[in-house]
PASEBA-1860 file (N, C-alpha, C; in nm, 3 decimals):
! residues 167
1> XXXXXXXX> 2.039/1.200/-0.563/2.170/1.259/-0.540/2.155/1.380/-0.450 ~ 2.219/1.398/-0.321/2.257/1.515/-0.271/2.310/1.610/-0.305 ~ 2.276/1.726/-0.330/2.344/1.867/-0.363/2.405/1.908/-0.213 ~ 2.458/1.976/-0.296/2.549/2.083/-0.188/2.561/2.222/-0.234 ~ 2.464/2.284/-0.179/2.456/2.446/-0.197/2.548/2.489/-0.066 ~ 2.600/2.597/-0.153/2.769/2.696/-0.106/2.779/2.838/-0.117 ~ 2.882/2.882/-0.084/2.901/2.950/-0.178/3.035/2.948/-0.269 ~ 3.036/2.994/-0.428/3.142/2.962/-0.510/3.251/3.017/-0.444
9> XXXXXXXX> 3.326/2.987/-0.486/3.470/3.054/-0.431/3.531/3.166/-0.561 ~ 3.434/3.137/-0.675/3.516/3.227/-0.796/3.433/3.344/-0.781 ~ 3.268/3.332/-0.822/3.171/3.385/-0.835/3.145/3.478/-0.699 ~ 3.143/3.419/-0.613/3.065/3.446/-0.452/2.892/3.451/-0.451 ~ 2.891/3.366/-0.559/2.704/3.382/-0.493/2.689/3.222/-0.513 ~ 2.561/3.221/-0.396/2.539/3.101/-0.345/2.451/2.968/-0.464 ~ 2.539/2.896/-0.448/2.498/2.793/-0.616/2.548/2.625/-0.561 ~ 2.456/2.554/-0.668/2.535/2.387/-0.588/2.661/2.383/-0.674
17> XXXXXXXX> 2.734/2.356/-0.557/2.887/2.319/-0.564/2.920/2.181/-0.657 ~ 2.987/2.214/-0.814/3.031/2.086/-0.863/3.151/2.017/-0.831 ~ 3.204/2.126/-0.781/3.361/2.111/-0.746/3.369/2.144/-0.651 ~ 3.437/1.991/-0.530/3.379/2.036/-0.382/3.544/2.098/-0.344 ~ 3.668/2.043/-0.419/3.803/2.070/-0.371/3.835/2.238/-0.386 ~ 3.784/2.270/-0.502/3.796/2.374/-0.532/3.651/2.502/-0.487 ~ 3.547/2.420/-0.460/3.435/2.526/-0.397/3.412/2.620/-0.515 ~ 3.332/2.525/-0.654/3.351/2.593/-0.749/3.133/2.556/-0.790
25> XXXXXXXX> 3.095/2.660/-0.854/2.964/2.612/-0.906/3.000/2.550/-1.056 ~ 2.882/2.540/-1.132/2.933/2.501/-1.257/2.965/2.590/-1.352 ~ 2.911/2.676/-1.365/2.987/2.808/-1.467/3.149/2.829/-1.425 ~ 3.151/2.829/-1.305/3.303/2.856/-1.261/3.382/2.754/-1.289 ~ 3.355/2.643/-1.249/3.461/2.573/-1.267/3.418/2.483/-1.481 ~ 3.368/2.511/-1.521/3.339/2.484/-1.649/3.455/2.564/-1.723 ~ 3.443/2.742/-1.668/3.579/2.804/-1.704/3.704/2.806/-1.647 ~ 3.739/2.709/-1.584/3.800/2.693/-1.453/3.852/2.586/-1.604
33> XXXXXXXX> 3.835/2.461/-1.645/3.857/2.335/-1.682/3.886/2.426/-1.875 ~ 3.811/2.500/-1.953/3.847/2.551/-2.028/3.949/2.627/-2.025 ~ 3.996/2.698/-1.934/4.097/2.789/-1.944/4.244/2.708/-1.882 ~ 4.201/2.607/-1.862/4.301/2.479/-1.848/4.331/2.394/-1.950 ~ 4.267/2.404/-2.076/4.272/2.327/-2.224/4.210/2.216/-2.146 ~ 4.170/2.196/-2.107/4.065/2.041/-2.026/3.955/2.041/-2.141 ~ 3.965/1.885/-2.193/3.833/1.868/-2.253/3.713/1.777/-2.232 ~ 3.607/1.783/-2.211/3.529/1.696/-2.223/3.547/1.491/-2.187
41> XXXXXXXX> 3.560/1.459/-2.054/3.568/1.315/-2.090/3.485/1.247/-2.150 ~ 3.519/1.110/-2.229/3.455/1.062/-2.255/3.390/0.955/-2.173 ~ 3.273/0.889/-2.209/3.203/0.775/-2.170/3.309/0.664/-2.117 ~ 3.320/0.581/-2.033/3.442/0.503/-2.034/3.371/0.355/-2.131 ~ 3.229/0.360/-2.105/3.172/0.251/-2.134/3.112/0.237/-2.303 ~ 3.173/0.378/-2.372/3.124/0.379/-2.502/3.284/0.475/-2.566 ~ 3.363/0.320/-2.643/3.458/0.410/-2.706/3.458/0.339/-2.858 ~ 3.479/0.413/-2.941/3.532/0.338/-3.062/3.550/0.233/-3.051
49> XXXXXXXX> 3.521/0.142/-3.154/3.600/-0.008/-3.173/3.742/-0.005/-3.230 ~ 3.807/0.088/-3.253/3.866/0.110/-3.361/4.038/0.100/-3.172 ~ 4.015/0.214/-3.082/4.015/0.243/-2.964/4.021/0.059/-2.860 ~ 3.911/0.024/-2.880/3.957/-0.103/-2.833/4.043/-0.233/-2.874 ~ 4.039/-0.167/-3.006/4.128/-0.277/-3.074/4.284/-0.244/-3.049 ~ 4.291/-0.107/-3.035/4.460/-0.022/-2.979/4.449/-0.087/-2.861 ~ 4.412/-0.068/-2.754/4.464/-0.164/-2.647/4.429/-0.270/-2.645 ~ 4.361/-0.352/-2.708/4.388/-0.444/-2.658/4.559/-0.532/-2.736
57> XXXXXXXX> 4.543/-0.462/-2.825/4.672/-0.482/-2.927/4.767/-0.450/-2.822 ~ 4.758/-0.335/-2.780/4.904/-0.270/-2.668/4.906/-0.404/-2.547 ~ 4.769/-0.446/-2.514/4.838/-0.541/-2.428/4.838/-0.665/-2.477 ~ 4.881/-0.667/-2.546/4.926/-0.843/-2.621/5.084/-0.814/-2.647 ~ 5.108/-0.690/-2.685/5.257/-0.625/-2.723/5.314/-0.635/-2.557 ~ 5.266/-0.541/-2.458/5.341/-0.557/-2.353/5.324/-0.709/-2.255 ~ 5.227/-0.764/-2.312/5.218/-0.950/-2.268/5.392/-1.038/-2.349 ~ 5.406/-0.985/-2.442/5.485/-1.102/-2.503/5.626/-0.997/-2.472
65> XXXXXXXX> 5.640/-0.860/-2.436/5.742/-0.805/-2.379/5.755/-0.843/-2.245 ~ 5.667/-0.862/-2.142/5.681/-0.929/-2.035/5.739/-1.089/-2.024 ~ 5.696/-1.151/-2.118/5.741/-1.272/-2.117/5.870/-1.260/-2.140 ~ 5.942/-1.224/-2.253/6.088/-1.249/-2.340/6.178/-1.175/-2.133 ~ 6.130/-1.085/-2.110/6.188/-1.055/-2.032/6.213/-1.204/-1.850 ~ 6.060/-1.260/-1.895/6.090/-1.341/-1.784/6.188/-1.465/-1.815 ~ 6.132/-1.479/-1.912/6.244/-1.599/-2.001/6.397/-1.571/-1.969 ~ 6.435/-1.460/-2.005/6.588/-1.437/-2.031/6.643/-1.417/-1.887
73> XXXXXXXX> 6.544/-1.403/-1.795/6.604/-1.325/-1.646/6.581/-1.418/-1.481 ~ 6.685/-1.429/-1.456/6.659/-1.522/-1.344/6.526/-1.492/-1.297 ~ 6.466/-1.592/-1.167/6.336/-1.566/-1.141/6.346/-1.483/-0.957 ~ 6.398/-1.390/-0.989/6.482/-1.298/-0.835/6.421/-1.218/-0.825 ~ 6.395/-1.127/-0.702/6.339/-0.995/-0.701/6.483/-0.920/-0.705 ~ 6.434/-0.798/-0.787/6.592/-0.695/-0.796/6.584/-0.603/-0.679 ~ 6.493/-0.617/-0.571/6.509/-0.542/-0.457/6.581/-0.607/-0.377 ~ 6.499/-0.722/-0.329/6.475/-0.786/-0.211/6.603/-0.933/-0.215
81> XXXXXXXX> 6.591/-0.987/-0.362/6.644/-1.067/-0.366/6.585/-1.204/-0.331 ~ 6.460/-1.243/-0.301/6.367/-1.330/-0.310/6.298/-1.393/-0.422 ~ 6.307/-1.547/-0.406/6.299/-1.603/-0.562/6.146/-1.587/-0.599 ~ 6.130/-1.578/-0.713/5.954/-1.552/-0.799/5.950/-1.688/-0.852 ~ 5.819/-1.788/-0.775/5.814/-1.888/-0.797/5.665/-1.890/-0.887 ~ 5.626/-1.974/-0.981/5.491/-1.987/-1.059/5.504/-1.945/-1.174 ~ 5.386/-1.913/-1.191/5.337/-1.797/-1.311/5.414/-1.612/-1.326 ~ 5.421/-1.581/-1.408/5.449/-1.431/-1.370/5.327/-1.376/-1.350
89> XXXXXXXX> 5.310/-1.292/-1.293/5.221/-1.178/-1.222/5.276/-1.051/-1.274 ~ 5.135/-0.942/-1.278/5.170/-0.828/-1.366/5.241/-0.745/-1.251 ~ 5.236/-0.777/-1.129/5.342/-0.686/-1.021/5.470/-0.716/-0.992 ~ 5.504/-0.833/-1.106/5.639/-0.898/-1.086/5.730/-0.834/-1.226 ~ 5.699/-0.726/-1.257/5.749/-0.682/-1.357/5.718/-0.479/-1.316 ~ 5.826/-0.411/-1.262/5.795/-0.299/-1.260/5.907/-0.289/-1.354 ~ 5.839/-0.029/-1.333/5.874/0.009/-1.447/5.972/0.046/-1.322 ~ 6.130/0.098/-1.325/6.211/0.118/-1.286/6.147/0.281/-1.238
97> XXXXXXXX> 6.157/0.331/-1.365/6.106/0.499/-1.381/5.929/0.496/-1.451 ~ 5.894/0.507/-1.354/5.694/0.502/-1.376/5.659/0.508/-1.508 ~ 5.606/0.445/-1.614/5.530/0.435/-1.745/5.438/0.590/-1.709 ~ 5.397/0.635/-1.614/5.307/0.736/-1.645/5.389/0.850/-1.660 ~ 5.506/0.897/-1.587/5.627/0.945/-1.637/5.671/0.973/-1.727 ~ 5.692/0.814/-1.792/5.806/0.852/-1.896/5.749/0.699/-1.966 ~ 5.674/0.725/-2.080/5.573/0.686/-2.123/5.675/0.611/-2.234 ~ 5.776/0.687/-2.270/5.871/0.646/-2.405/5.994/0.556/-2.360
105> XXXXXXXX> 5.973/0.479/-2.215/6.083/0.419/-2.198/6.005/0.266/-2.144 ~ 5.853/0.284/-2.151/5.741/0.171/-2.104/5.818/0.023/-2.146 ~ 5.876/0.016/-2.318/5.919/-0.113/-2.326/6.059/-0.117/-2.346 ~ 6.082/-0.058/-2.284/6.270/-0.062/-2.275/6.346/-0.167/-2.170 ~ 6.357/-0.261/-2.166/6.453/-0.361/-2.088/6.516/-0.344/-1.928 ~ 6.600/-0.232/-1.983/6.638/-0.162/-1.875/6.593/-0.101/-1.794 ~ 6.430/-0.083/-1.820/6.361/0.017/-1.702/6.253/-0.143/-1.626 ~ 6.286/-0.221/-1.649/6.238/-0.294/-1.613/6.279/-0.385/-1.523
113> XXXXXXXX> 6.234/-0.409/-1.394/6.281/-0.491/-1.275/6.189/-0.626/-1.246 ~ 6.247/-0.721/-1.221/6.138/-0.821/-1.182/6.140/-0.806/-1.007 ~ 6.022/-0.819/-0.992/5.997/-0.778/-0.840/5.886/-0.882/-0.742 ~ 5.888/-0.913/-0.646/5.781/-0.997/-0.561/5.682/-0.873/-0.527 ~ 5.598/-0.937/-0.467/5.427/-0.829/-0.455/5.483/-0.748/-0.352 ~ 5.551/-0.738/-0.271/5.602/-0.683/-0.153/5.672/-0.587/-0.183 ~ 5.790/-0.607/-0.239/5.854/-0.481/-0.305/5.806/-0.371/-0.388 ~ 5.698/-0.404/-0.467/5.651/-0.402/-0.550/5.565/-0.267/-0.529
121> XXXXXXXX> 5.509/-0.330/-0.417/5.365/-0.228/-0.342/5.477/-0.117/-0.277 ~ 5.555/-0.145/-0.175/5.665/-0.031/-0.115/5.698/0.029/-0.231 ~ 5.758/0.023/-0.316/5.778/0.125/-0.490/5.665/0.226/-0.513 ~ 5.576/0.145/-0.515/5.420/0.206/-0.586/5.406/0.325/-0.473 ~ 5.427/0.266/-0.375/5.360/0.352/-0.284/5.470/0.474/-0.229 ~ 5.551/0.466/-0.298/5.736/0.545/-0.295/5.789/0.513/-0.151 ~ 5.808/0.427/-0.092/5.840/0.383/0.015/5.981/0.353/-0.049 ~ 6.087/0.413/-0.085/6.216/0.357/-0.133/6.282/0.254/-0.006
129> XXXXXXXX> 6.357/0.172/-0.037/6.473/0.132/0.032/6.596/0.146/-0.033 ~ 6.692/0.133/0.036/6.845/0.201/-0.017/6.838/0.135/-0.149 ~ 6.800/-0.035/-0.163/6.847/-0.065/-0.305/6.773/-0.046/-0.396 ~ 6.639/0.019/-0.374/6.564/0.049/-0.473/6.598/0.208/-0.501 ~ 6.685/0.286/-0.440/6.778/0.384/-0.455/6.853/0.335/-0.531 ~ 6.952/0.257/-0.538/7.039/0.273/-0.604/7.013/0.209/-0.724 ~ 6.938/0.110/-0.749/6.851/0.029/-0.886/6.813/0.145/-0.999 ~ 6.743/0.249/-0.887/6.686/0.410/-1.001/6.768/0.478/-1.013
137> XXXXXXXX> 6.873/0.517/-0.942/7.051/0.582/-1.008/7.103/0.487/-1.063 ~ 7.093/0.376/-1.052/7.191/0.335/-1.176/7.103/0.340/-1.347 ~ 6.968/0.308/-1.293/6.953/0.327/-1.470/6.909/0.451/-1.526 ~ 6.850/0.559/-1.392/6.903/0.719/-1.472/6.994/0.685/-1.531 ~ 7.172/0.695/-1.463/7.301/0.709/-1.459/7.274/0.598/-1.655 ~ 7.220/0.494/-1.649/7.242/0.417/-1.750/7.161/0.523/-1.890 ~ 7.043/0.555/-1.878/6.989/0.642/-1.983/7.023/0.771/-2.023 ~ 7.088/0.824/-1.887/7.184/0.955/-1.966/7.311/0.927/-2.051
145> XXXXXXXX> 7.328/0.796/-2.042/7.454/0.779/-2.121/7.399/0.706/-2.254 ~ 7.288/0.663/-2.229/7.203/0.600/-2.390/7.178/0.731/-2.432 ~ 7.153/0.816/-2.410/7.058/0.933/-2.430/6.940/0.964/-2.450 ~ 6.897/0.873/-2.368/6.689/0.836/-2.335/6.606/0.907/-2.314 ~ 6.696/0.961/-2.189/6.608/1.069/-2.123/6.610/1.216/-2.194 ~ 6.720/1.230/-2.276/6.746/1.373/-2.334/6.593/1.329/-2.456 ~ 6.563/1.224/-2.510/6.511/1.222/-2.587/6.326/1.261/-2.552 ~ 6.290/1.206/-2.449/6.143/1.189/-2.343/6.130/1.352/-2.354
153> XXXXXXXX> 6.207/1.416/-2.295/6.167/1.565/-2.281/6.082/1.625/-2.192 ~ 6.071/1.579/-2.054/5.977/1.621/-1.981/6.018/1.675/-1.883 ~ 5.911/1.810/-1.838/6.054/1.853/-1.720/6.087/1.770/-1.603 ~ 6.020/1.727/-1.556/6.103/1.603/-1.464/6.196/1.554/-1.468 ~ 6.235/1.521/-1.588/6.351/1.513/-1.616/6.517/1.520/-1.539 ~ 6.482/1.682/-1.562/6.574/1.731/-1.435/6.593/1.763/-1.323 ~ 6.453/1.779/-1.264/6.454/1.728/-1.140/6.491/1.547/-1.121 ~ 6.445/1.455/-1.161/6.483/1.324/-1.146/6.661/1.328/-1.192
161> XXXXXXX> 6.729/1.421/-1.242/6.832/1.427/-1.272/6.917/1.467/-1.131 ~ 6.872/1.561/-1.099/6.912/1.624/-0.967/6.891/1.537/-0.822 ~ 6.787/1.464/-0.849/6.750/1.373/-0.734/6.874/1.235/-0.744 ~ 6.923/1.210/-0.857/7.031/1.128/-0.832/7.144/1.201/-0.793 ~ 7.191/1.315/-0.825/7.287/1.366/-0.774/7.275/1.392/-0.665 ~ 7.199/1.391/-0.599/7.168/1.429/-0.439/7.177/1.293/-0.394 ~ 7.148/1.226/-0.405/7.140/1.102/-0.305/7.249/1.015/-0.334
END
């Protein structure tokens, strides 16, 4: 492995850099990540069994929520309007308002669009088009009147509140 000796940007004396964004050594940015409540990752390749059995459970739950949804719903993209022919595909099912977002609305119906790979990727990648504008104001506009979003609590919230009133 290559080092990279620097100098810190917290400290100012010359040390190998762990943190190349921040130009941090390791004492610095160690308190840099503590004084952030940052803890420790774990192994990705060593977790509980207990841990793998939660997801894999979560995705058998959002497998048979994906289905009931393809079942009941024409086979259309809600952007584009292009038919979804085959199998479903896990990009033929977005979250309206991002699961990483708004984590408490992941299996909710309504945040859910069936979509072709095309649309799909333009979303991901926030490339809006007008109707994928108006698809995300209408089901804000639809969850402030469920009272969804009052419930999630995140500040985004209101900014994503304000972003429909603007547009």
């Amino acid at each position: 492995m290559k080092y990279r000796y620097d100098i810190c940007s917290k400290c100012g004396k010359q040390r190998v850099i762990v943190n190349v964004w921040h130009k941090m050594c390791y004492v610095c940015n160690k308190k840099r990540l503590e004084a952030l409540g940052a803890t420790k990752k774990k192994n990705k390749h060593i977790r509980p069994r207990q841990y793998k059995a939660d997801k894999r459970q979560q995705r058998e739950d959002d497998h048979k929520f994906y289905m009931k949804i393809w079942e009941k719903r024409k086979h259309v993209c809600a952007y584009c309007g292009c038919t979804l022919f085959g199998m479903p595909k896990t990009y033929n099912f977005d979250h309206i308002l991002e699961k990483s977002s708004f984590p408490k609305l992941r299996r909710e119906k309504d945040n859910i669009a069936l979509t072709c790979l095309e649309c799909h990727n333009e979303k991901t990648s926030w490339r809006y088009t007008d109707t994928m504008r108006q698809i995300i104001k209408h089901t804000v506009n639809l969850f402030i009147k469920k009272g969804l979003l009052e419930e999630v609590g995140l500040p985004n919230v209101q900014s994503l509140k304000e972003w429909v009133k603007e547009t």
